[in-house]
C-alpha positions in Angstrom: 92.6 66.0 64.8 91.1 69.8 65.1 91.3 69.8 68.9 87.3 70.1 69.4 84.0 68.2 69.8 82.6 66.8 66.7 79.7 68.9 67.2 81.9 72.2 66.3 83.4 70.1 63.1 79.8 69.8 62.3 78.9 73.2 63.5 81.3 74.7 60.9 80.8 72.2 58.0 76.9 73.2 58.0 77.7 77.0 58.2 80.4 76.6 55.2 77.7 74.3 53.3 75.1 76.8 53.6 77.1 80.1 53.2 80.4 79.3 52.0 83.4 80.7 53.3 82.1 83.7 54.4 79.7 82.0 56.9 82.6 80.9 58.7 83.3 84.4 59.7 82.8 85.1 63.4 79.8 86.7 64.2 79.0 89.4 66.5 76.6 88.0 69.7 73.8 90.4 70.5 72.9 88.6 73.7 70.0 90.1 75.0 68.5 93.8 75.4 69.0 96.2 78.4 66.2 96.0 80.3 66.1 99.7 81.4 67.7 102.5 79.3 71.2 103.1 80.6 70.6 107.0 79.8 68.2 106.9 82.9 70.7 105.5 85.5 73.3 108.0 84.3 70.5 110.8 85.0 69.9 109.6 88.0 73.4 109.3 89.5 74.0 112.8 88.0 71.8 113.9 91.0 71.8 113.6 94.7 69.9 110.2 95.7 68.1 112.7 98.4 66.0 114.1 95.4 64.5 110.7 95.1 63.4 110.4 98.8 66.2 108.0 99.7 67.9 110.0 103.5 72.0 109.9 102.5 73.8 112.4 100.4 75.6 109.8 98.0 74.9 107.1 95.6 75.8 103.4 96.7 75.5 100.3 95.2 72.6 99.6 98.6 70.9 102.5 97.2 70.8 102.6 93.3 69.8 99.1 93.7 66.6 100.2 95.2 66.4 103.2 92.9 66.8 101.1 90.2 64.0 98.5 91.7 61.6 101.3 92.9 61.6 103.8 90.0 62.6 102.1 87.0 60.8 98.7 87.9 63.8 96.1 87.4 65.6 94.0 90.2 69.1 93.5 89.1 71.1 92.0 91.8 73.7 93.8 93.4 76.5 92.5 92.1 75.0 93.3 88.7 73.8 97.1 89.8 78.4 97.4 90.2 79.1 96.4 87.1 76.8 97.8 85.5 78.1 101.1 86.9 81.5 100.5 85.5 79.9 99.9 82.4 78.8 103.3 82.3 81.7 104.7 83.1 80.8 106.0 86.4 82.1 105.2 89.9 80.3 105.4 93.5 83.3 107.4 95.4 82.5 108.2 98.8 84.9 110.3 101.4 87.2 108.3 103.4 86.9 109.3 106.9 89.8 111.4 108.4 91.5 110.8 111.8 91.5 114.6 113.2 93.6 113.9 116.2 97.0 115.8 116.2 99.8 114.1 115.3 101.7 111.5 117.5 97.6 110.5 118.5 97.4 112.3 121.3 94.0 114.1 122.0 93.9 118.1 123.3 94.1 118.0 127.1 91.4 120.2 127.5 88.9 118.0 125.5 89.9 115.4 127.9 88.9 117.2 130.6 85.5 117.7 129.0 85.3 114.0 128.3 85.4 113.6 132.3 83.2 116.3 133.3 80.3 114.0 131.6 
């Protein structure tokens, strides 16, 4: 008649009986506690991953995964070390690669040249 398992009917029935009406309210889920303070990861993306020994000059999920493993002791998986980023409201933006040929794709004559000379 309600739509749902019996177990929910009875789910609801016991909060009422036990709190009334206002039992029934919706309840906010905690689920469960950072492991690491998010403050720290914001810190750390605020510098260059070069200050923590790591050889590349921006942050990627590869390498705050291991920063996050290495120096804060906690072994999210990947997938997890992107969202959590989002979370934060931060992005890993990295420069797209530019095509520096003239237009039309045709390469300087004279670097041609060069090309053949080796």
């Amino acid at each position: 008649m309600l739509g749902t398992y019996h177990s929910h009917v009875r789910y609801w029935l016991d909060r009422f009986n036990s709190g009334g009406p206002e039992a029934l309210k919706t309840r906010k889920q905690l689920g469960a506690k950072p492991k690491i303070d998010p403050d720290k990861i914001k810190e750390a993306l605020e510098k260059p991953p070069r200050e923590f020994s790591y050889p590349v000059e921006a942050w990627t999920v590869k390498i705050l995964h291991a920063y996050i493993r290495d120096h804060l002791g906690v072994n999210y998986h990947p997938s997890y070390v992107y969202e959590l980023i989002h979370k934060l409201g931060s992005s890993l933006i990295k420069p797209k690669t530019r095509d520096v040929r003239p237009p039309g794709g045709d390469v300087d004559k004279n670097f041609k040249k060069t090309l053949e000379n080796f």
